[in-house]
C-alpha positions as CSV (number, residue, x, y, z in Angstrom):
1,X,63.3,-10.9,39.7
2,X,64.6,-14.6,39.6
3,X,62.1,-17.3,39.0
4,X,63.2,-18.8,42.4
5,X,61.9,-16.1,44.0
6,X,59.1,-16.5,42.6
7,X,59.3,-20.3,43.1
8,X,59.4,-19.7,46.9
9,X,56.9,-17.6,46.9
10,X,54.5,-20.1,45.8
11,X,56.0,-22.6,47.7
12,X,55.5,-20.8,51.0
13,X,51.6,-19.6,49.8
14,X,50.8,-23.2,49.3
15,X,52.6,-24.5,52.8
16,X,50.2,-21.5,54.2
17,X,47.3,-22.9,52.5
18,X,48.1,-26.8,53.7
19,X,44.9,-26.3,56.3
20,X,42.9,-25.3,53.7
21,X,43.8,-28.5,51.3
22,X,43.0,-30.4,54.6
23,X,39.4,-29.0,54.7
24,X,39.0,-29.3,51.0
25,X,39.7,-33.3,51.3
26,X,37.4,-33.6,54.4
27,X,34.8,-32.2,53.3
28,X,34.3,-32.6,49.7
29,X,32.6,-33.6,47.9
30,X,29.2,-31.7,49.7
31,X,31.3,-28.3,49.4
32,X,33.6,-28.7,46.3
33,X,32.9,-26.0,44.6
34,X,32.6,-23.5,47.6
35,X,36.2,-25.0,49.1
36,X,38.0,-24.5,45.6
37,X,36.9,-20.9,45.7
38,X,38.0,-20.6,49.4
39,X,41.7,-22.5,48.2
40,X,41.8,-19.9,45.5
41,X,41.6,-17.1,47.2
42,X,43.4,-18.0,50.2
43,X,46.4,-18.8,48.1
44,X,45.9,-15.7,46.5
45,X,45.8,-13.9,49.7
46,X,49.1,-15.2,51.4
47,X,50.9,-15.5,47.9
48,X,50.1,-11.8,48.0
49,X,51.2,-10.6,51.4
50,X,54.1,-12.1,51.1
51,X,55.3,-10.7,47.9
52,X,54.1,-7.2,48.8
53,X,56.7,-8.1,52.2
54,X,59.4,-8.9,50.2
55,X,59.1,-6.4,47.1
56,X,57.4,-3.4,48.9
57,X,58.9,-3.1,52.7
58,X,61.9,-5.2,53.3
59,X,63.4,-9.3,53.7
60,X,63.2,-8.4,57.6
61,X,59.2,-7.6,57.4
62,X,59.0,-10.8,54.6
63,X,60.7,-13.6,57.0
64,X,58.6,-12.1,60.1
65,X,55.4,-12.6,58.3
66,X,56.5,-16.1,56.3
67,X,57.7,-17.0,59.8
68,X,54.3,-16.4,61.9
69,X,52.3,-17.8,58.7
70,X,54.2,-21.3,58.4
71,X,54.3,-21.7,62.1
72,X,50.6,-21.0,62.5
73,X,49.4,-23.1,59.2
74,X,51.9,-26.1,61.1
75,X,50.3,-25.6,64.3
76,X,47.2,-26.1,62.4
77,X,48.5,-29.0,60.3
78,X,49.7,-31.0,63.2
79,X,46.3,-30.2,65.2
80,X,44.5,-31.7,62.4
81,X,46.6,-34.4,62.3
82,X,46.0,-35.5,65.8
83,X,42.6,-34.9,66.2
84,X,41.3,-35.0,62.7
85,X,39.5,-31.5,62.8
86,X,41.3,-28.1,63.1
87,X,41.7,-25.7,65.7
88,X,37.9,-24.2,66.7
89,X,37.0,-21.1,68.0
90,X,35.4,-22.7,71.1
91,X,39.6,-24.3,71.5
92,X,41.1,-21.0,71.0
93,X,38.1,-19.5,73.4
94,X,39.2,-22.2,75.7
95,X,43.0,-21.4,75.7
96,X,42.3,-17.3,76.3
97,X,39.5,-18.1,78.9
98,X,41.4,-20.5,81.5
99,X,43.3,-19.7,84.5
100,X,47.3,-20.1,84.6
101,X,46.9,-23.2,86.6
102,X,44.9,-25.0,83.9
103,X,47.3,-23.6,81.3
104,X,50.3,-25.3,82.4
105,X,48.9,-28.5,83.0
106,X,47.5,-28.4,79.8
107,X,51.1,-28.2,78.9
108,X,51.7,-31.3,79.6
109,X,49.0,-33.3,77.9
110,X,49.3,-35.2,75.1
111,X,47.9,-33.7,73.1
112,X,50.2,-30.4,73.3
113,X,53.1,-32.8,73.3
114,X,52.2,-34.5,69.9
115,X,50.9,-30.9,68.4
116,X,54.6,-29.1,69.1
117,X,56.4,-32.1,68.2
118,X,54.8,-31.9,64.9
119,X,54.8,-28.5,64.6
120,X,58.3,-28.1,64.8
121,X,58.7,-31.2,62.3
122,X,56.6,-29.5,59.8
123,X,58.4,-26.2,60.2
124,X,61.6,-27.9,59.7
125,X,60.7,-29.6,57.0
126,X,59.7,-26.0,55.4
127,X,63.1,-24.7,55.8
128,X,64.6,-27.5,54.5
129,X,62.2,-26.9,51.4
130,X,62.7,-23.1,50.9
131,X,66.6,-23.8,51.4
132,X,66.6,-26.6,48.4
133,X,64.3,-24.4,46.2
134,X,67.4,-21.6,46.6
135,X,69.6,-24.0,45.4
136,X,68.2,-23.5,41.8
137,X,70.0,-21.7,39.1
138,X,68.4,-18.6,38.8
139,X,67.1,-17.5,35.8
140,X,66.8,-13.9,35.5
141,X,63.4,-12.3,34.0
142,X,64.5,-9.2,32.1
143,X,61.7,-7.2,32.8
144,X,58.8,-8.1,36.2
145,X,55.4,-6.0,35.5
146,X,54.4,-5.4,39.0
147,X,51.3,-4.3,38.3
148,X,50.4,-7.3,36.2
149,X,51.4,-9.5,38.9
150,X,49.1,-7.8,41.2
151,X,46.1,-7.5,38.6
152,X,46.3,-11.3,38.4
153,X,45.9,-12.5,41.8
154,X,43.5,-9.5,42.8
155,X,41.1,-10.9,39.5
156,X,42.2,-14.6,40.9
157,X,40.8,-13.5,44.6
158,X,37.3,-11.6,42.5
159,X,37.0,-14.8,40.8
160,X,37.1,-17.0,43.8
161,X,34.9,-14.7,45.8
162,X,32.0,-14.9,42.9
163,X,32.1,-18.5,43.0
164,X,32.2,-18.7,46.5
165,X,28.8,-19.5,49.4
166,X,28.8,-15.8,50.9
167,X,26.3,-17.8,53.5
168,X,29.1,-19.7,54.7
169,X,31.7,-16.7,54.7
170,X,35.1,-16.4,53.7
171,X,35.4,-15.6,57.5
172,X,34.8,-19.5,58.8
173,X,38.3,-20.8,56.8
174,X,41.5,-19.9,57.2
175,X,43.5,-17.7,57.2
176,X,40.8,-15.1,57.9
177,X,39.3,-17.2,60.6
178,X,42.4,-16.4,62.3
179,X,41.2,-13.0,62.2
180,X,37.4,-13.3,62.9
181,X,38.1,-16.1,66.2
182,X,40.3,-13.5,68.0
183,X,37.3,-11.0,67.1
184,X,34.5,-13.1,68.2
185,X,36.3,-13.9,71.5
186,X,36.8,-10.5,72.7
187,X,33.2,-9.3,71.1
188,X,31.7,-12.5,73.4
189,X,33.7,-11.8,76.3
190,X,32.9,-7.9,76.5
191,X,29.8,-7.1,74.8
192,X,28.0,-9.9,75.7
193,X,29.0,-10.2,78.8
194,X,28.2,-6.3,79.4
195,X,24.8,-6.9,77.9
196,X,24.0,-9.4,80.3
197,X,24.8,-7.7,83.4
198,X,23.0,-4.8,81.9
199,X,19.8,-6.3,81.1
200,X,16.8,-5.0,82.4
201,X,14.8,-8.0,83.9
202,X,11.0,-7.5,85.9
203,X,9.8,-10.7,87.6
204,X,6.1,-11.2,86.3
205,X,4.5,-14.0,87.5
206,X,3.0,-15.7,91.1
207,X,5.4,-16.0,93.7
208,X,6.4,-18.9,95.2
209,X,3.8,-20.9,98.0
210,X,6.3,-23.2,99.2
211,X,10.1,-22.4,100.1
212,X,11.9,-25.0,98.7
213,X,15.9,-24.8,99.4
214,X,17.9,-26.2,95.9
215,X,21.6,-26.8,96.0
216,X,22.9,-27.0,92.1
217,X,26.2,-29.0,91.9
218,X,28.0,-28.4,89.0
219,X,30.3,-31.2,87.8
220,X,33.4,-31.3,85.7
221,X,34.1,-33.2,83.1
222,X,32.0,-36.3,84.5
223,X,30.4,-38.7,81.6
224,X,27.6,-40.6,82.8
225,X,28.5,-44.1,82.5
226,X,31.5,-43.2,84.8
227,X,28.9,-43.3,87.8
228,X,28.1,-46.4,89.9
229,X,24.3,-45.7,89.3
230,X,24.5,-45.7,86.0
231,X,27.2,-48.4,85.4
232,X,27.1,-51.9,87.5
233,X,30.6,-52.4,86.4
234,X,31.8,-49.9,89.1
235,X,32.7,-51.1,91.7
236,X,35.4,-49.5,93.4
237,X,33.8,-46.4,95.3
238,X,30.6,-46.7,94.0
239,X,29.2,-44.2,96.7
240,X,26.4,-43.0,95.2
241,X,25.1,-46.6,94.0
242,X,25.2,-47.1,97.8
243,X,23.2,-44.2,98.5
244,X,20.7,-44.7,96.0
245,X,19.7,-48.1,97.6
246,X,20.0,-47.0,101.0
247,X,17.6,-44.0,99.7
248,X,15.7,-45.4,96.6
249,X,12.7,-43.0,97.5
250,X,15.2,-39.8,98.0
251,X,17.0,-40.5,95.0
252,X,15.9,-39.9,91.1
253,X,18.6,-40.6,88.2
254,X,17.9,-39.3,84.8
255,X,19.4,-41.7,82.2
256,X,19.4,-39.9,78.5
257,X,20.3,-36.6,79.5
258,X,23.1,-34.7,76.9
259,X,25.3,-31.0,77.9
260,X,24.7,-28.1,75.8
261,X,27.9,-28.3,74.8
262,X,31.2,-30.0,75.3
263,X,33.1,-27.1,76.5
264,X,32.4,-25.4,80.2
265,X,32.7,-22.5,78.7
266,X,29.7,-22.8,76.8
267,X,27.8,-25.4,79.2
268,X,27.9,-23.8,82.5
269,X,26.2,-20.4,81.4
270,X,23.6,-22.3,79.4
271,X,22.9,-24.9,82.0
272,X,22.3,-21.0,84.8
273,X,20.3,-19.5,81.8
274,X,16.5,-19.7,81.1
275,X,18.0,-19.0,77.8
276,X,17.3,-23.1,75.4
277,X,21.0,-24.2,74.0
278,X,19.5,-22.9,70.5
279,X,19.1,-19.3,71.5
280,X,22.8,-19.9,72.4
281,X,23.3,-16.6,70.7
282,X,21.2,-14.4,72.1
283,X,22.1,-15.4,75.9
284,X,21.6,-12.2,77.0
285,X,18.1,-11.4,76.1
286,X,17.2,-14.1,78.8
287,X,17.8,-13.5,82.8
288,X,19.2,-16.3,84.5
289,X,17.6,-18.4,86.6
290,X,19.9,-16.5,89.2
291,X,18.2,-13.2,88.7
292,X,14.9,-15.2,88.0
293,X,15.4,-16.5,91.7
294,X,16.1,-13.1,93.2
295,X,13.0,-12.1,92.1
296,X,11.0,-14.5,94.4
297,X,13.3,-13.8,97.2
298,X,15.8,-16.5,96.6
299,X,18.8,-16.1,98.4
300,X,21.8,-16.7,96.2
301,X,25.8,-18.6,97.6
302,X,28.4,-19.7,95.5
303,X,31.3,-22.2,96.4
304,X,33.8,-22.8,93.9
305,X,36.9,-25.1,93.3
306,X,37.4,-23.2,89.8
307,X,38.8,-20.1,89.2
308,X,37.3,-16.9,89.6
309,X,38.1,-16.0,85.9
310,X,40.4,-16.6,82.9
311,X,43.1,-14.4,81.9
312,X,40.0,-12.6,80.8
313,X,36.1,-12.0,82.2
314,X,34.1,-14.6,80.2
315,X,30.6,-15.7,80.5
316,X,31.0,-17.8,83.5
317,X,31.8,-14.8,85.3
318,X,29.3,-12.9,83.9
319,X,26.4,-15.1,85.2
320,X,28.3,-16.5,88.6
321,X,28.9,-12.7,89.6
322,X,25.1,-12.2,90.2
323,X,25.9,-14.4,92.5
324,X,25.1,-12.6,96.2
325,X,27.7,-14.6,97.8
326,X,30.9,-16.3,96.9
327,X,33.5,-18.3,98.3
328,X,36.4,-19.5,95.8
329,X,38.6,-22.6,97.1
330,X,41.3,-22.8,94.8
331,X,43.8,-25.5,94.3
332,X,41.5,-27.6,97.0
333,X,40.1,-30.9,96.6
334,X,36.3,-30.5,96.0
335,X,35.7,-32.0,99.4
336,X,37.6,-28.5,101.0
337,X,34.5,-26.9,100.2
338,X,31.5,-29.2,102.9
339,X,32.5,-27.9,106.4
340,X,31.0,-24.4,105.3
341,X,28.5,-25.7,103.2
342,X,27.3,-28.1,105.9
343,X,27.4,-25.1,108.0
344,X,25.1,-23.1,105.8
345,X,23.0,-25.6,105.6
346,X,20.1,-25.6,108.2
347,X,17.1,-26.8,109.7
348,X,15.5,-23.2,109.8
349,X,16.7,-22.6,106.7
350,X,14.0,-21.1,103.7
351,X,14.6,-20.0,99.8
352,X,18.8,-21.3,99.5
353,X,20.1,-21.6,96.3
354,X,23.4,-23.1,96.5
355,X,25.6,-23.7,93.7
356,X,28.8,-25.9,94.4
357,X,30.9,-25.8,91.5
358,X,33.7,-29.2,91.2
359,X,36.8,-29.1,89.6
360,X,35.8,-32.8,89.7
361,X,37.4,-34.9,87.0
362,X,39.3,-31.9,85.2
363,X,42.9,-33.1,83.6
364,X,45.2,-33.6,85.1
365,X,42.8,-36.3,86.6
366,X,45.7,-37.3,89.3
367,X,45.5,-34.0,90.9
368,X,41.7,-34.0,91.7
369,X,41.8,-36.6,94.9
370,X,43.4,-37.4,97.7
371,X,46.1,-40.0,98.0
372,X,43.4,-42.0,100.1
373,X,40.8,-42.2,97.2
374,X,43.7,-43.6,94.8
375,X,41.6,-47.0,94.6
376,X,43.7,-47.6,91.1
377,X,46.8,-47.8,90.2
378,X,46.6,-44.3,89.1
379,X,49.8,-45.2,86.6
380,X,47.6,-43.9,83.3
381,X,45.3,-41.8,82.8
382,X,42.0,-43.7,82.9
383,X,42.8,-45.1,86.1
384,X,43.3,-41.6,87.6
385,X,39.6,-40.2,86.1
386,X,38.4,-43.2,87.7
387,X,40.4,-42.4,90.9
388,X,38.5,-38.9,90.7
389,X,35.2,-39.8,89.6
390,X,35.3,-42.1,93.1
391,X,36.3,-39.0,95.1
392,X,33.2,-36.9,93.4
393,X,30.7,-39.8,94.3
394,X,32.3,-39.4,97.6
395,X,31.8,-35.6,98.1
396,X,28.3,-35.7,96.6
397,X,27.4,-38.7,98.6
398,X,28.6,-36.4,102.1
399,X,26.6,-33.3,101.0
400,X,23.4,-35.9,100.6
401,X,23.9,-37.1,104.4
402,X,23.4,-33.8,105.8
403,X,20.9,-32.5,103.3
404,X,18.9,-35.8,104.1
405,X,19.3,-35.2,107.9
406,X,17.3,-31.6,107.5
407,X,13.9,-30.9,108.5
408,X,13.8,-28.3,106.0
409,X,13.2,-29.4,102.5
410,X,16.3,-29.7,100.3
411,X,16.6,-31.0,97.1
412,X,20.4,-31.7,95.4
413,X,20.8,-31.1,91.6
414,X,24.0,-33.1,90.6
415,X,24.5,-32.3,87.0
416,X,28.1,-32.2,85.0
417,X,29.2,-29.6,82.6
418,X,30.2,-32.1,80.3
419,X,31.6,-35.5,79.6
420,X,35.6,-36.8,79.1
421,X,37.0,-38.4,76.2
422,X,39.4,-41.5,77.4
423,X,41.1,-42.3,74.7
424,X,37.3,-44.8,73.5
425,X,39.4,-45.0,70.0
426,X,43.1,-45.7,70.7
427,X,43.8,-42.2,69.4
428,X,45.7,-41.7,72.9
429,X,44.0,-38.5,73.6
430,X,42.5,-37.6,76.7
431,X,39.9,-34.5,77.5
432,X,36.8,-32.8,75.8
433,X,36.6,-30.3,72.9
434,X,39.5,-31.1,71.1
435,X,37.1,-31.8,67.6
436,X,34.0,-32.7,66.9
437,X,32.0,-34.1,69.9
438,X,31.9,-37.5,70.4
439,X,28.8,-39.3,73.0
440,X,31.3,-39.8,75.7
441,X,31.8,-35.8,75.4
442,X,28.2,-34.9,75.9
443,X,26.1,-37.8,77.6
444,X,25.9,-36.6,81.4
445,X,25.0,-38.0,84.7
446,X,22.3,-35.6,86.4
447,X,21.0,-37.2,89.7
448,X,18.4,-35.6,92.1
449,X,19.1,-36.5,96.0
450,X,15.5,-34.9,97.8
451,X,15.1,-35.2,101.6
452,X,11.7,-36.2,103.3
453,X,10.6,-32.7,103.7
454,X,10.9,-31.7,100.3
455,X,9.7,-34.7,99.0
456,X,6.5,-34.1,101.6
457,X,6.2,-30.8,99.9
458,X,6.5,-31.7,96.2
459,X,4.3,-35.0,96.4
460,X,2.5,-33.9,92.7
461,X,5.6,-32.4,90.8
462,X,7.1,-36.2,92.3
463,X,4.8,-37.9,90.6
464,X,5.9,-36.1,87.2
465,X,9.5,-36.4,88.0
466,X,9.3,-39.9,88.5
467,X,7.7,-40.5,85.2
468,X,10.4,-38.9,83.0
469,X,13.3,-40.8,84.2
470,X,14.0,-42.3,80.9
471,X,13.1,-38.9,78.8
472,X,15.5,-37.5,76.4
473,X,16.8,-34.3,78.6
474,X,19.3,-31.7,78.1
475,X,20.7,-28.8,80.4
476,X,18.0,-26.8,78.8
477,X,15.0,-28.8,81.3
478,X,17.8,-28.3,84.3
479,X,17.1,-25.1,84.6
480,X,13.4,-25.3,84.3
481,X,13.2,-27.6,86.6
482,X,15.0,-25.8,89.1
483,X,12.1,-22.6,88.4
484,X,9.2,-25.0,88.7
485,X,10.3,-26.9,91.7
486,X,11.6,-23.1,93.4
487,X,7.8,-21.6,92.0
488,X,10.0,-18.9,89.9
489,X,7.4,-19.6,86.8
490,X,8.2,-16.1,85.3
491,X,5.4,-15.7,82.8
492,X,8.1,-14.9,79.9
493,X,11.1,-17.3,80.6
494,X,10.4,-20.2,82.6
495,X,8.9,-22.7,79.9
496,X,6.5,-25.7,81.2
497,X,7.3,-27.7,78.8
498,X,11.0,-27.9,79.6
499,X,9.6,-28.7,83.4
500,X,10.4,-32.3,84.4
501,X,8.4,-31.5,87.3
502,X,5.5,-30.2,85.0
503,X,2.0,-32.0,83.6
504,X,2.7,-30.2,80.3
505,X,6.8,-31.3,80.1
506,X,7.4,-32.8,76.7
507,X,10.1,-34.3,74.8
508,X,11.9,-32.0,72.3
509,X,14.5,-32.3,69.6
510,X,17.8,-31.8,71.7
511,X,20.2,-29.0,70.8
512,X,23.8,-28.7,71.5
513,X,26.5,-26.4,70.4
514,X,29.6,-27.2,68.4
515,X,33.0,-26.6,67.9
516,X,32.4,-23.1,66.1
517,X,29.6,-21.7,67.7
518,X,26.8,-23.8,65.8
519,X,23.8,-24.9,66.5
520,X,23.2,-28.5,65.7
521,X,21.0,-31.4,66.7
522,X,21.9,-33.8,68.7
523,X,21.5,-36.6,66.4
524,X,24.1,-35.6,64.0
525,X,26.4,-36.2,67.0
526,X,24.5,-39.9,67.4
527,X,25.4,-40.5,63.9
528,X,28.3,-39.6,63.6
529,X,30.3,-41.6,66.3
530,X,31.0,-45.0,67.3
531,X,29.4,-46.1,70.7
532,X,32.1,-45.3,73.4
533,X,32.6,-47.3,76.4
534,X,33.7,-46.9,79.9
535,X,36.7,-49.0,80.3
């Protein structure tokens, strides 16, 4: 074998390893030891496959394999790049779990512009390397020992695995996370999801004395200080600032409260579970408040602006389809779905639970309003999220009009899925999730709009309500709310102390869940990022 085989063989194991390099300078020096090892053995791993490729099967099997390696290590390279933090699981999640409409918009974000761009330069750029490493004069070995070859870099991988954190898992770094993320996804998205529709759930508990109707509206993609009640700088379409003057005794706005997590993916079942964000992983050993509301004779619509599912069943679908009745209103502005929610709701009416699910302030921003509601320019993209923030307080400020009009007591939940990253760092990228969460990603508005009736009928849990205005709150006392103010207080799963509307409610350490699945507290997000701004 020529030593410029060889050569290139190196080369290409350590242009497969280039993600690994990039985690080994971000995160030493707390993990030096346990990165080397991972280096090692990842080297070791590629170098490996490839030469088994090339020596063992054929050059068609060993440019297939270099091929898919360097593109995906690139692709990895020029994520990192851009966002400073590779590509999660929760991303990759992301990608498999949205719809085809989302998909090719995606396509034309920034972000996937500057990632393929670089991608292909990087690639290039490898080709360009292998090509001038051929150029060598090749200097025969007279004799290769195979098996010494293979003995080396099997004893190189032992090595790195002794020295390596088996708590952490070879599993969590590439190139086997490549592996493990793909079996993650489809473990989440059909065992878990099975479990949950097959749990066994018995109602134990006093059932309700009042019959309080609740419509939930999810949000997309809203960060709180886009809001007029939460921002005097809004001007333009402030709505719900409007409302909440007109109505300062029908209208309650909670200002610390965080999102489990900033992907929907992750938010929107945790924000329907009784399940805390920190049990994240055992989601279905808890009902839902859904169920938990069918139990006290709750019943149960659905109107959505968001797909039904992704190109595969996820957890979203798994909670939404207990769910009695649905009505999807795809590729609709979110103010499509009112003429049948306004019919629904009803003077007569007893036990509702409504959820209204937004595509709100999803990218591409300048498809999620009306030409009317264009009160900016809408020539970039922060004047087009503020175009369709304006349109949401619009819709949510219609839907309180008739619920305050009722002589049956309603109460509106307004809650987002998650904040929006615009660009607060002059990175030019636009959305959520990309990296490591920043405040802007996870700091949501969540509003209460109450008519008199309900108001008249909850005069003690107001009192409590009132109080905690200023509490630090997650999704996780959402949905405990919801149970205490409904009278679901399942003896098992709804918690009091998660209970705005509770005496016994108390402040807890707020949990979220990151990037790759972990649990962390929500002041290591605090600490870690500059104060962003609305602009």
């Amino acid at each position: 074998m020529p030593y410029t085989i060889i050569l290139k063989l190196l080369a290409l194991a350590f242009i497969c390893c280039l993600p690994i390099f990039w985690q080994l300078l971000d995160e030493l020096p707390s993990k030096k030891a346990v990165l080397l090892a991972i280096l090692l053995f990842g080297y070791c791993a590629i170098y490996i496959v490839l030469f088994i490729c090339l020596m063992l099967i054929n050059k068609k099997s060993f440019y297939l394999v270099a091929c898919i390696l360097v593109f995906y290590s690139a692709s990895q390279v020029a994520y990192m790049l851009i966002t400073g933090g590779g590509i999660s699981y929760n991303a990759i999640a992301s990608i498999y779990g949205t719809n085809r409409g989302e998909f090719f918009e995606f396509l034309g974000t920034t972000l996937f512009l500057k990632s393929i761009f670089l991608t292909i330069f990087i690639c290039i750029l490898t080709l360009f390397f292998y090509a001038t490493i051929g150029k060598f004069k090749s200097i025969h070995v007279k004799k290769i020992n195979f098996k010494t070859i293979v003995v080396t870099f099997s004893l190189s991988g032992l090595i790195a695995l002794t020295l390596f954190n088996y708590q952490e898992g070879l599993k969590n770094y590439f190139p086997l996370n490549v592996i493990n993320n793909n079996i993650q996804y489809f473990n989440e998205t059909y065992k878990v999801a099975n479990d949950i529709a097959s749990l066994a759930y018995e109602y134990k508990g006093e059932k309700p004395k009042t019959a309080n109707n609740i419509i939930l509206v999810v949000g997309e993609s809203n960060r709180r200080d886009s809001l007029s009640v939460y921002n005097d700088s809004v001007t333009k379409g402030g709505r719900l600032k409007a409302l909440a003057t007109l109505h300062s005794n029908n209208v309650l706005s909670y200002t610390n409260a965080i999102s489990a997590a900033a992907y929907t993916r992750v938010a929107v079942p945790s924000l329907l579970s009784t399940a805390p964000a920190e049990n994240f992983s055992t989601l279905a050993q808890f009902p839902s408040i859904i169920r938990v509301l069918h139990s006290v004779n709750y019943s149960s619509f659905l109107f959505s602006n968001q797909s039904k599912g992704g190109f595969h069943n996820d957890l979203i679908k798994a909670f939404i389809s207990e769910i009695k009745n649905k009505v999807y209103f795809e590729n609709s502005y979110d103010g499509a779905m009112l003429p049948i929610i306004n019919k629904l709701i009803d003077n007569d009416a007893e036990s509702q639970f409504i959820v209204m699910h937004l595509m709100g302030s999803h990218y591409d921003y300048s498809k999620r309003y009306p030409e009317s509601f264009a009160l900016f320019s809408s020539d970039n993209n922060v004047d087009a999220y503020k175009n369709s923030v304006a349109y949401t307080e619009f819709v949510l400020s219609e839907l309180a009009n008739t619920v305050l009009a009722q002589s049956a007591p309603y109460a509106i939940f307004y809650v987002s899925d998650h904040g929006e990253y615009l660009n607060d760092l002059g990175d030019g990228l636009f959305g959520h999730g990309m990296r490591n969460a920043s405040l802007s990603e996870v700091e949501i508005p969540f509003i209460l709009i109450m008519n008199d009736e309900f108001i008249a009928q909850n005069q003690r849990q107001l009192v409590s309500m009132k109080s905690h205005l200023d509490k630090k709150i997650s999704h996780d006392n959402v949905s405990h709310l919801i149970l205490g103010l409904a009278g679901a207080k399942d003896l098992k799963f709804y918690d009091k102390t998660l209970d705005l509307s509770s005496e016994y409610f108390r402040e807890k350490k707020r949990k979220l869940i990151d990037r790759d699945m972990n649990v962390i507290d929500f002041s290591v997000i605090e600490n870690m990022t500059n104060q962003h701004h609305y602009q």
